[in-house]
VEXDREN-2710 file (C-alpha; in Angstrom, 1 decimal):
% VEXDREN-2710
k/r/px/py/pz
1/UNK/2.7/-10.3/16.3
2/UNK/4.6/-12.8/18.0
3/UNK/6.4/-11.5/21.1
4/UNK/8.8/-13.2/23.3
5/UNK/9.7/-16.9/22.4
6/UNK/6.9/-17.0/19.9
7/UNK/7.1/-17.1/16.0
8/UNK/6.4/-13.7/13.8
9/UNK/3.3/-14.4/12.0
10/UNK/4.7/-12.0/10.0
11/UNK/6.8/-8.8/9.1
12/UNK/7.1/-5.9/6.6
13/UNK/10.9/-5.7/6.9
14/UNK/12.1/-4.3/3.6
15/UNK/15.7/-2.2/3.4
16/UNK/13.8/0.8/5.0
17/UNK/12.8/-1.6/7.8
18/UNK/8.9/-1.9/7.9
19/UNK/7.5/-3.7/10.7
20/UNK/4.0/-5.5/10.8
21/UNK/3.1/-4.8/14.7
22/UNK/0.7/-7.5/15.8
23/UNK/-1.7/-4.6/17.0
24/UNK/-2.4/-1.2/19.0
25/UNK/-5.2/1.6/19.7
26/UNK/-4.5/5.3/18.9
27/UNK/-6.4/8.5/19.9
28/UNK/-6.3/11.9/18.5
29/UNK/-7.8/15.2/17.6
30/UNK/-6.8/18.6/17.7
31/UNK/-5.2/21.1/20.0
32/UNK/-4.8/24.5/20.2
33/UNK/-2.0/25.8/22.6
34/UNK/-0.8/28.8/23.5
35/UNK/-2.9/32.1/25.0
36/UNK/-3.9/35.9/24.9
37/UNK/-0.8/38.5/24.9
38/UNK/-1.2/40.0/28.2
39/UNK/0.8/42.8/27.6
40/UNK/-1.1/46.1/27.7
41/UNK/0.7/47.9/24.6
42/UNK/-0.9/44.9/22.3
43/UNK/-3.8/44.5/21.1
44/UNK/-5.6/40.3/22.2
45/UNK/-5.2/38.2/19.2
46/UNK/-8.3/37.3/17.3
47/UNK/-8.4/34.0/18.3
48/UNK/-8.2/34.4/22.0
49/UNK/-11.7/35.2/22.7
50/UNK/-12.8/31.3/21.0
51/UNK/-9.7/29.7/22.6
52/UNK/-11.6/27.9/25.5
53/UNK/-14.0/26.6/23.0
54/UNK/-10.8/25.1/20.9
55/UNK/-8.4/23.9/23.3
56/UNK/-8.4/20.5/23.7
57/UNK/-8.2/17.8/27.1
58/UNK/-5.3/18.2/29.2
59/UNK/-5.5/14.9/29.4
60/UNK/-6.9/11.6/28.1
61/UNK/-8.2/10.1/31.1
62/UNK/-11.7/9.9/30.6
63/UNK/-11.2/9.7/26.5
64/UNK/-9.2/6.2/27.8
65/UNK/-11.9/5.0/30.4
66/UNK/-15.0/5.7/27.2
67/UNK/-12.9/3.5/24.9
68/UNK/-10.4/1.1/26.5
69/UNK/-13.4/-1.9/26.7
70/UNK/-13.9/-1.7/23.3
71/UNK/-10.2/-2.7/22.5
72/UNK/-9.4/-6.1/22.4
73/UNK/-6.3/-8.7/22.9
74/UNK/-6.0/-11.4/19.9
75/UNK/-4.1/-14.5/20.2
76/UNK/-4.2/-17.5/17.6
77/UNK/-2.6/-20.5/17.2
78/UNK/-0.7/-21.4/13.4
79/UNK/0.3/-24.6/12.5
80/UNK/3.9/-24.9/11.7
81/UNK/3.3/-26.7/8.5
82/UNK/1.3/-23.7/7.1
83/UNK/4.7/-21.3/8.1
84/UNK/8.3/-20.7/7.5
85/UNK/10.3/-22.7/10.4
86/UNK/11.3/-20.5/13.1
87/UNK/14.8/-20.0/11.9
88/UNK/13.1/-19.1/8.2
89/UNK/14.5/-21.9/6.3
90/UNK/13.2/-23.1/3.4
91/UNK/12.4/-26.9/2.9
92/UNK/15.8/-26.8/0.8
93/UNK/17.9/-25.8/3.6
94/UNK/19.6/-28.6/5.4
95/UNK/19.8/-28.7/9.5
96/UNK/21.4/-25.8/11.1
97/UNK/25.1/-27.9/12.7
98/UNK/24.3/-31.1/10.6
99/UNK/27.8/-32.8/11.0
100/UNK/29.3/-31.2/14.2
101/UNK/28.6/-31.6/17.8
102/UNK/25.7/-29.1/17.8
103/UNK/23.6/-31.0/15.8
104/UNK/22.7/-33.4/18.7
105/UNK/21.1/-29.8/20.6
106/UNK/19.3/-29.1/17.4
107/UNK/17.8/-32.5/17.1
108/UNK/16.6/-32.5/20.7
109/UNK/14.9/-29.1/20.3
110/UNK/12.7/-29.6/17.4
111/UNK/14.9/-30.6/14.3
112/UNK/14.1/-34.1/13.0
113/UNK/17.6/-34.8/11.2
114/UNK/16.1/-34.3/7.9
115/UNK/16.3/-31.3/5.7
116/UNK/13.1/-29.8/6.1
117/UNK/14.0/-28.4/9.5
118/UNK/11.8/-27.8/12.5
119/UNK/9.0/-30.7/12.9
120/UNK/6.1/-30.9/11.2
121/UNK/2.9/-29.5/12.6
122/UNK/4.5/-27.6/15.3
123/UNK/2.0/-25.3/16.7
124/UNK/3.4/-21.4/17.4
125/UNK/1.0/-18.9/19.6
126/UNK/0.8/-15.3/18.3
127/UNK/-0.6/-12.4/19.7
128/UNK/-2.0/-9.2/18.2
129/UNK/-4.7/-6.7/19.2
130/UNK/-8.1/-5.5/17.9
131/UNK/-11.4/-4.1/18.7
132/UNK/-14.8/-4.5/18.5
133/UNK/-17.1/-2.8/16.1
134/UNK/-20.1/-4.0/17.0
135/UNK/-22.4/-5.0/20.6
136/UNK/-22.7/-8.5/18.9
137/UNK/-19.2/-9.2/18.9
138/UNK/-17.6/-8.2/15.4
139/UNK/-14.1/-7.2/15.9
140/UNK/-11.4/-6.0/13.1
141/UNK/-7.6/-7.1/13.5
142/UNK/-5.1/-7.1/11.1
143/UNK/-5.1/-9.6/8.1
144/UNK/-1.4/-10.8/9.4
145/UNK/-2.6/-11.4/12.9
146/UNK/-4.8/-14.4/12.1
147/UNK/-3.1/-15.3/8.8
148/UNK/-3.2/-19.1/8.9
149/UNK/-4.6/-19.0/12.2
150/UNK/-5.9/-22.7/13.7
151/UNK/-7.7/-21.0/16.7
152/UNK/-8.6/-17.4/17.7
153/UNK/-9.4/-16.3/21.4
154/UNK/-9.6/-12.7/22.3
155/UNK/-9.2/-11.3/25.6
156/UNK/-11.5/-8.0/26.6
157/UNK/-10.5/-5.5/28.6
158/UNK/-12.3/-7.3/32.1
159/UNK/-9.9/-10.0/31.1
160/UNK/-12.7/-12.5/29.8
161/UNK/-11.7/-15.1/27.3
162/UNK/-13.7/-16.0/24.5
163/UNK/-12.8/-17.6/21.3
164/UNK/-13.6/-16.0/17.7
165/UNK/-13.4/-16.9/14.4
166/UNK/-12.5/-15.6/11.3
167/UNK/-15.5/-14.1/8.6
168/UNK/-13.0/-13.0/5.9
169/UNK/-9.8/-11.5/5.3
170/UNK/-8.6/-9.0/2.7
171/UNK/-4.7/-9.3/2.4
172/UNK/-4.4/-6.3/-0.2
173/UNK/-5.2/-3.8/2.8
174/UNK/-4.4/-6.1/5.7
175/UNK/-7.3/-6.0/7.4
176/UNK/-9.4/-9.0/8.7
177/UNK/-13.0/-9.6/10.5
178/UNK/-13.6/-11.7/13.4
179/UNK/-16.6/-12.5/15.6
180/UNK/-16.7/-13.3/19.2
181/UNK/-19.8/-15.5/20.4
182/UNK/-20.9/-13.4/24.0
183/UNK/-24.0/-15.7/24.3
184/UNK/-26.1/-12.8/24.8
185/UNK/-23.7/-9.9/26.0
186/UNK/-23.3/-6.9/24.5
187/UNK/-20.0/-5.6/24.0
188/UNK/-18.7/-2.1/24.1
189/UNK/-18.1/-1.2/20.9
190/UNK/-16.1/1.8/19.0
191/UNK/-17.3/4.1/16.0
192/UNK/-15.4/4.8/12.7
193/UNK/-14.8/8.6/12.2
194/UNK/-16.3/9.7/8.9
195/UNK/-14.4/13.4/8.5
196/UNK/-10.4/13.0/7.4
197/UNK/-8.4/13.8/10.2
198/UNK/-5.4/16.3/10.0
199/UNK/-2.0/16.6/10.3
200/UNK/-1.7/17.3/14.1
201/UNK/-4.8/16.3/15.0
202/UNK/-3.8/14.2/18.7
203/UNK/-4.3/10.5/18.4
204/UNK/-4.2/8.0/21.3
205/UNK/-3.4/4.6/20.8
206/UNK/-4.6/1.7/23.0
207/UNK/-3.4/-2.1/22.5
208/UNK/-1.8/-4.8/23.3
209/UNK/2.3/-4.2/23.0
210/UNK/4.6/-7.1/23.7
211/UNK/1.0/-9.2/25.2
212/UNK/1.6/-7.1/27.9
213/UNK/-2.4/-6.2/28.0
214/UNK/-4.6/-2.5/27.5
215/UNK/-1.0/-0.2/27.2
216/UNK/-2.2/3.7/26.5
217/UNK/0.3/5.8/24.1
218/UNK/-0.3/9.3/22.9
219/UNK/0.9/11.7/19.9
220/UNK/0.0/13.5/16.9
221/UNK/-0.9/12.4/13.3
222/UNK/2.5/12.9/11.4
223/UNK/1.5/12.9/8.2
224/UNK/-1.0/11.4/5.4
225/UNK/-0.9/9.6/2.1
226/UNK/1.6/7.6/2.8
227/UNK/3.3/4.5/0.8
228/UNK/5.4/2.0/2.6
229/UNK/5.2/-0.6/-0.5
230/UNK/2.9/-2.8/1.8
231/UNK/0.7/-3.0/-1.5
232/UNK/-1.4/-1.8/-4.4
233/UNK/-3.3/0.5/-2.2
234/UNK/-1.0/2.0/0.2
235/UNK/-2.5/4.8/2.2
236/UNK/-1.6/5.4/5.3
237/UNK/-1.6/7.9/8.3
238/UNK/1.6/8.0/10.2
239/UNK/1.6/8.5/14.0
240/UNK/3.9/9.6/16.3
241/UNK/2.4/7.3/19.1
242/UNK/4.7/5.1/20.4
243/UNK/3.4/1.5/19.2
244/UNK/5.5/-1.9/19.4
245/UNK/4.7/-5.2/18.5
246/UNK/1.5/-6.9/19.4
247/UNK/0.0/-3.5/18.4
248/UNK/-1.3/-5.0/15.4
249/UNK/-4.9/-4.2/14.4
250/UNK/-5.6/-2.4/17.3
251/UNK/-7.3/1.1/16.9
252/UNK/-6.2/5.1/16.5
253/UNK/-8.4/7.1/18.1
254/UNK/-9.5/10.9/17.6
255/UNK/-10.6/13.0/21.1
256/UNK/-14.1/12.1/21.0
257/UNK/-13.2/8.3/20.8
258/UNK/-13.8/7.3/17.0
259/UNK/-11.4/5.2/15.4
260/UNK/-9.4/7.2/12.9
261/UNK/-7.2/3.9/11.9
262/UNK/-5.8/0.6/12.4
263/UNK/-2.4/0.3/13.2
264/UNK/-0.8/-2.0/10.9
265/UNK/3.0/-1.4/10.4
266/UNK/6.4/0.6/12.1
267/UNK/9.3/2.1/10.9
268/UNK/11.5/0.6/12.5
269/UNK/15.5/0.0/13.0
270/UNK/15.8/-2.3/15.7
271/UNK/12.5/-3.6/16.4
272/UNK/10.9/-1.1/18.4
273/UNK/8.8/1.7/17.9
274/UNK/10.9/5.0/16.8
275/UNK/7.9/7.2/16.9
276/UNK/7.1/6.3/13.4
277/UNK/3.7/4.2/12.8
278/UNK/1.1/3.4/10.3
279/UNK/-2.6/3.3/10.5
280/UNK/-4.9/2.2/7.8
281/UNK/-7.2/5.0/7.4
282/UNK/-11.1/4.5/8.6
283/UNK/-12.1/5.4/5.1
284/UNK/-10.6/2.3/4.0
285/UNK/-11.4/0.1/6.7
286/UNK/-14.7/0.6/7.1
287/UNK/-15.7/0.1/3.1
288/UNK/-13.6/-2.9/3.4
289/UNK/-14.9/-4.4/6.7
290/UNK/-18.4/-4.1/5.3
291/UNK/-17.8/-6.6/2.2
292/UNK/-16.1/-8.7/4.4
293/UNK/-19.3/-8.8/7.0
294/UNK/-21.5/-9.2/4.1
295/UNK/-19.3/-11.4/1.5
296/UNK/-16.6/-13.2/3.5
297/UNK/-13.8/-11.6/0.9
298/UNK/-13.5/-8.3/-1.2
299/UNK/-14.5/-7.8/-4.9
300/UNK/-12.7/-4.5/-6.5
301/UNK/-13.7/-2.9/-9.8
302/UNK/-10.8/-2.6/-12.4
303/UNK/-10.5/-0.8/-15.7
304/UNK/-7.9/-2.9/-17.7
305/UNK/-5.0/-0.5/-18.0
306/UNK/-1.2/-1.0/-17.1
307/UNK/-0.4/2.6/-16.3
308/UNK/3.1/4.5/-15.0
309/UNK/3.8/7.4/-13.2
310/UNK/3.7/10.5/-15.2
311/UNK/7.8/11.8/-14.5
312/UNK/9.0/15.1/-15.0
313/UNK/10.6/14.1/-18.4
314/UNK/7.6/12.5/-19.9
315/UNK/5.7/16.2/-18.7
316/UNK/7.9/18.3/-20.3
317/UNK/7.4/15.6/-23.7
318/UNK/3.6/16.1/-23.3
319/UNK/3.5/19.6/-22.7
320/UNK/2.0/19.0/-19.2
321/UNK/2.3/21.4/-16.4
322/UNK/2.8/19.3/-13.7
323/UNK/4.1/15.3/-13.4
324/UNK/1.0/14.2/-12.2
325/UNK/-1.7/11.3/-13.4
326/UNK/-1.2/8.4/-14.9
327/UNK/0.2/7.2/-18.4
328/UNK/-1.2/5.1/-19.9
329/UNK/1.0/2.0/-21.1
330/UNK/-1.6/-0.3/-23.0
331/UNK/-5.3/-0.8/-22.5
332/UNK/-5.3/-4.6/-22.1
333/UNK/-8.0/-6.4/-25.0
334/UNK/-11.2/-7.6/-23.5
335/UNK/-11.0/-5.1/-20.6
336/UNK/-13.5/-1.6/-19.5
337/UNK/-10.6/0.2/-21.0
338/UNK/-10.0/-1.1/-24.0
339/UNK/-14.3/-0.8/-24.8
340/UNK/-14.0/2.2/-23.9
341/UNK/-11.5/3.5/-26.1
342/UNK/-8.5/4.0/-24.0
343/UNK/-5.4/4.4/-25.7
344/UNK/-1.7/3.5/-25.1
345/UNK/-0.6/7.5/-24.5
346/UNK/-3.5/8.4/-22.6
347/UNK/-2.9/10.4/-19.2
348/UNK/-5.6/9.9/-17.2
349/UNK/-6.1/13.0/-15.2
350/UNK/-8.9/12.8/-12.9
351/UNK/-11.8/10.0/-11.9
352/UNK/-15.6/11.5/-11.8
353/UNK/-14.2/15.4/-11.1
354/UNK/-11.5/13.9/-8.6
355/UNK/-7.6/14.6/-9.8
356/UNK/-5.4/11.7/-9.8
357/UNK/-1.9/12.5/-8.5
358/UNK/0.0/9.4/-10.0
359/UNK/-0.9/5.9/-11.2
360/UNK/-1.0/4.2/-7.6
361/UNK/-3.9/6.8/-7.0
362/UNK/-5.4/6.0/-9.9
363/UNK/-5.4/2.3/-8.9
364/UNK/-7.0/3.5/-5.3
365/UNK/-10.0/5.4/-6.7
366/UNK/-10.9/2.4/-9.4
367/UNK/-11.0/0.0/-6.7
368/UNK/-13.1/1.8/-4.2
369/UNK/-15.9/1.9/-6.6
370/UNK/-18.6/-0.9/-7.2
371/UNK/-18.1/-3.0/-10.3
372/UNK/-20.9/-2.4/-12.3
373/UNK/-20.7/1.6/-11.8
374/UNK/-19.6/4.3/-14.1
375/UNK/-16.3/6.5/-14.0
376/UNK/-15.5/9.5/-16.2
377/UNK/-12.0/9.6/-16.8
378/UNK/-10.8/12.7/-17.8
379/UNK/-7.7/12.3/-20.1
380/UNK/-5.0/14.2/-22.2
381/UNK/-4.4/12.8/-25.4
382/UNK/-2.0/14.5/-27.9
383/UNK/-2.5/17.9/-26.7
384/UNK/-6.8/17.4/-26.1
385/UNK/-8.7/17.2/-22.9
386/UNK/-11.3/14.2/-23.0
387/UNK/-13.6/12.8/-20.9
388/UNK/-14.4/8.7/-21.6
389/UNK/-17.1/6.8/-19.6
390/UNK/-16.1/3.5/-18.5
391/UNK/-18.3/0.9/-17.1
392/UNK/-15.7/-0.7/-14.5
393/UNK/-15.7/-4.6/-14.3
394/UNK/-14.9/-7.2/-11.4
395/UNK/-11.2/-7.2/-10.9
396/UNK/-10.3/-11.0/-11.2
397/UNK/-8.7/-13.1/-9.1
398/UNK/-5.2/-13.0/-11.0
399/UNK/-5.1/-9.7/-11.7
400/UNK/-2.8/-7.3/-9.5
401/UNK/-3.3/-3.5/-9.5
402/UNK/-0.5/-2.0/-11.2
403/UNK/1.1/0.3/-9.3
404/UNK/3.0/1.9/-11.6
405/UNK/6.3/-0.3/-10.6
406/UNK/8.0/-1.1/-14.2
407/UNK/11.1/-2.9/-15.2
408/UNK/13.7/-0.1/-16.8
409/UNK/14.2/-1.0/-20.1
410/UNK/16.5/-0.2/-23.0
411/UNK/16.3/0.3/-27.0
412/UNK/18.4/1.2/-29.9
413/UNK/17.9/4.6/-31.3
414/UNK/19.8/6.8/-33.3
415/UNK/23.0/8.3/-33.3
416/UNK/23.9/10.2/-29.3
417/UNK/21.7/8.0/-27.8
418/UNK/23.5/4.9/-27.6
419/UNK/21.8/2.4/-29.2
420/UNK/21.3/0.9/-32.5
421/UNK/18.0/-0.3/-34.5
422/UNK/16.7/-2.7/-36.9
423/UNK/13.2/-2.7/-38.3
424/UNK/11.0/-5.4/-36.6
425/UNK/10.2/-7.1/-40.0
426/UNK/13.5/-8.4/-40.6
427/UNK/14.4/-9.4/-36.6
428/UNK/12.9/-13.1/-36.1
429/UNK/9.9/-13.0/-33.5
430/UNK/10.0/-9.6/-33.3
431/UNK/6.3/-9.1/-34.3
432/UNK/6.5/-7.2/-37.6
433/UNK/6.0/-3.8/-36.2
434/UNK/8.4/-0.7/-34.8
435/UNK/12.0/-0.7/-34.7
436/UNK/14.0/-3.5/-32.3
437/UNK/17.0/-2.6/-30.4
438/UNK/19.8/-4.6/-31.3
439/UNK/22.6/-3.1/-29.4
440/UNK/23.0/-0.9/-26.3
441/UNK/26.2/1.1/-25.6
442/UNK/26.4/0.7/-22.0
443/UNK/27.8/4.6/-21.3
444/UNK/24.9/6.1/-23.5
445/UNK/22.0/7.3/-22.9
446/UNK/19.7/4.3/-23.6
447/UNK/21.7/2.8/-21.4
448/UNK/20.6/5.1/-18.6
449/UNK/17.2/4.8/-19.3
450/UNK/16.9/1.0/-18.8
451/UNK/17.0/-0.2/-22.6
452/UNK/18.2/-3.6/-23.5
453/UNK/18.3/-5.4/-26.5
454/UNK/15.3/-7.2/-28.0
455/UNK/13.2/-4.2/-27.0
456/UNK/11.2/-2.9/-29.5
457/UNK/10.6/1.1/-30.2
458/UNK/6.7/1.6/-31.6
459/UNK/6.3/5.2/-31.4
460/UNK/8.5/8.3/-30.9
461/UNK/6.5/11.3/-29.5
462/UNK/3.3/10.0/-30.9
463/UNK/4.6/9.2/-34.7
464/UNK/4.7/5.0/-35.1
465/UNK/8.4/4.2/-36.7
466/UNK/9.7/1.6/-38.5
467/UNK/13.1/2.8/-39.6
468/UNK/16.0/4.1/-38.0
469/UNK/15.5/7.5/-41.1
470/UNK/12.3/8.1/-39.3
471/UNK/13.2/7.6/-35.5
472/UNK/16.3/10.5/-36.6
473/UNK/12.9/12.4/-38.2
474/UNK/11.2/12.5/-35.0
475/UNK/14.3/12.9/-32.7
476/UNK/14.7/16.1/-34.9
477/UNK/11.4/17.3/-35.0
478/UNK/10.8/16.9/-31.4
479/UNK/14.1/18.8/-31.3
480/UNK/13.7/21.8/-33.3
481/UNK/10.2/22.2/-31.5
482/UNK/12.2/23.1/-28.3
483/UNK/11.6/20.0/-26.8
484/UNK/14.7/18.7/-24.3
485/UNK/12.6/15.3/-24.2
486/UNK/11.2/13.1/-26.3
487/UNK/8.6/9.9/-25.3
488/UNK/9.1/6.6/-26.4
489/UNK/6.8/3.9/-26.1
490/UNK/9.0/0.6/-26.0
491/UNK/7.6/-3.5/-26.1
492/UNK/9.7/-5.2/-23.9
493/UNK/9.3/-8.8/-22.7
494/UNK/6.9/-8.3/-20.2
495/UNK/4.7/-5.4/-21.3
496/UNK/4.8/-2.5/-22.9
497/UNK/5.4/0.8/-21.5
498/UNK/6.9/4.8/-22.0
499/UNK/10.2/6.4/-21.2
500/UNK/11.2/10.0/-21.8
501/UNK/14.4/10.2/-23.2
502/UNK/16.6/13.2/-23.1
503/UNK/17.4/14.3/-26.6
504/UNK/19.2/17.9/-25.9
END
């Protein structure tokens, strides 16, 4: 990250307040506190007698001193033409003070009096962190350290300067390689951690805060699994370690001095770390890193579905125990999915044995496979437990992993639920097929549930429709089976997706 005077290369700062940091280093593992009961009337807890063995270091001193050369300071140089100006204009934005006396001070200190702000090819100096995986120089950083970057130089922890350049970048994860030429010198290096580390597990972080240089912070792993809408595959391990900007890329360490993650992003109110970071797990890293050593970019296998998260209503409307995997929406033509039989209803449940919790997971385990390979979904459909092999294809360039983020939509039903229907055939453009909405009482119940008109119904709890007589059949049917929800699948505009609507 930029710190001082010098541009953001860039920012998560959505209404929660994400923060890219520009890069850090975090150590961890776990401790055991506390000791025997000394009191003679107890009896010595069972764990006393292997407490030695488990207690952790009282310090990190010598944890620092084995990994602190192996953690790096990165600062590039972006060209302002590749950028936002540094007041985030657009190139529709006229002069900040054109017309009043400021505008003279404006023009002096960069502005060129025309309405594309700051002057062109401006050159702004970032600074991030990162360390070195590798004796011949490899390093990983974050993707939005070197973003755009002109020139990289990294600074080691003996204070050399040597200047790097970029092998590839993968902005889905934000993660990036870079290689230093030593001319020979073997660099200390640091090791991902293959086990999962746990909640509590002490990390240390080591980086370079505010381009202040090698700055040691300490705390705990907060939590796992964690989504921050950075992208598709958000995963991350939040830290209590206190990391700022210019943290960016640096490492997390366990207690025996393997990288656990890569900081990447803060919660963050005003700017500063609040004790709330994010680390891109090793697992991650590490297969991504390796396509990016070997390729230059990343190639993720895909399977061709647009999914959504499986809610409580659409459970309780397919007799599911829990709201977990992922429903299936429409298995896109030409795609692994659609060959394979996938069907628009489907709840995909599991990927080769493991369960999948929602449809971002789902996304996740797809694209950590090889394209090429073979995944056995296990899927519900109507009632039946299924498993469907699926030969998983090259995810192409256009195509984004849905992440189970759909517009809310709305639909005419039947009488109670606020909306009123017309079959498709006699509704211009409408395709032909299932019933479109053609009004929406904005106090129902449609309403509520995101219909709009020009939707069009297809199928009510598994039945096709194409008249409002049989939307009322199945609404009834699904009633008088006990059911307090029924699922739709709707055709919008965009796609074509499920909602469960309430029908008690």
């Amino acid at each position: 990250m930029t710190e001082g005077k010098e541009h953001p290369i860039r920012q998560i700062l959505s209404t929660r307040r994400l923060a890219l940091l520009g890069s850090a280093a975090v150590l961890g593992s776990a401790l055991v506190l506390g000791g025997p009961l000394s009191n003679g009337h107890f009896a010595e807890p069972a764990f006393a007698a292997t407490q030695a063995a488990q207690q952790g270091p009282t310090g990190f001193a010598d944890l620092v001193a084995k990994v602190k050369p192996a953690v790096i300071s990165v600062r590039v140089k972006v060209d302002q033409s590749a950028t936002d100006n540094m007041l985030g204009q657009n190139s529709n934005e006229l002069v900040p003070f054109e017309g009043t006396p400021f505008e003279k001070f404006f023009r002096q200190y960069g502005f060129d009096g025309n309405p594309k702000g700051l002057q062109r090819h401006q050159v702004i100096t970032g600074v991030g962190s990162g360390f070195f995986i590798s004796a011949d120089g490899y390093a990983v950083t974050n993707n939005h350290v070197v973003d755009h970057a002109t020139s990289v130089q990294v600074t080691t922890d003996d204070g050399t300067i040597y200047d790097a350049k970029v092998i590839g970048t993968d902005p889905k994860t934000d993660l990036a390689l870079i290689k230093v030429d030593g001319k020979g010198k073997d660099f200390a290096y640091a090791n991902f951690e293959d086990q999962k580390p746990r909640v509590g597990d002490w990390v240390v972080a080591v980086g370079n805060p505010y381009g202040l240089g090698g700055t040691v912070t300490a705390g705990i792993i907060s939590a796992e699994g964690r989504e921050i809408g950075a992208g598709p595959y958000d995963d991350y391990i939040q830290i209590d370690a206190p990391i700022n900007k210019g943290n960016s890329g640096g490492p997390t360490f366990d207690t025996n001095g393997n990288v656990i993650g890569v900081n990447t992003a803060i919660y963050s109110p005003t700017g500063g770390s609040v004790g709330i970071g994010f680390d891109i797990p090793a697992q991650t890293a590490k297969a991504v890193i390796a396509q990016l050593k070997e390729h230059g970019s990343v190639t993720r296998a895909y399977i061709g579905v647009q999914v959504q998260p499986v809610t409580a209503g659409i459970a309780e409307s397919l007799g599911l125990k829990k709201a977990e995997g992922a429903l299936v929406d429409e298995a896109q033509p030409d795609t692994p999915a659609a060959k394979a039989g996938i069907q628009a209803g489907d709840v995909i449940t599991a990927v080769n044995g493991t369960a999948v919790k929602d449809s971002r997971d789902l996304a996740r385990q797809i694209s950590t496979m090889a394209p090429g390979s073979t995944a056995k979904l296990d899927i519900l459909r109507k009632g039946e437990s299924k498993t469907i092999e699926v030969t998983l294809a090259t995810m192409p360039n256009q195509k984004q992993a849905n992440a189970g983020n759909h517009e809310d939509f709305s639909g005419p039903g039947v009488p109670h639920l606020g909306l009123s229907v017309a079959p498709a055939g006699e509704v211009a453009g409408a395709g032909g097929k299932g019933l479109v909405v053609t009004e929406v009482d904005p106090d129902g119940k449609a309403a509520e549930h995101g219909f709009q008109s020009g939707d069009v119904i297809l199928e009510v709890a598994g039945k096709s429709v194409s008249s409002a007589s049989e939307l009322r059949q199945a609404l009834a049917d699904a009633k008088s089976q006990g059911k307090h929800d029924v699922l739709m699948r709707v055709k919008t505009a965009d796609n074509t997706h499920f909602v469960a609507m309430p029908i008690g």
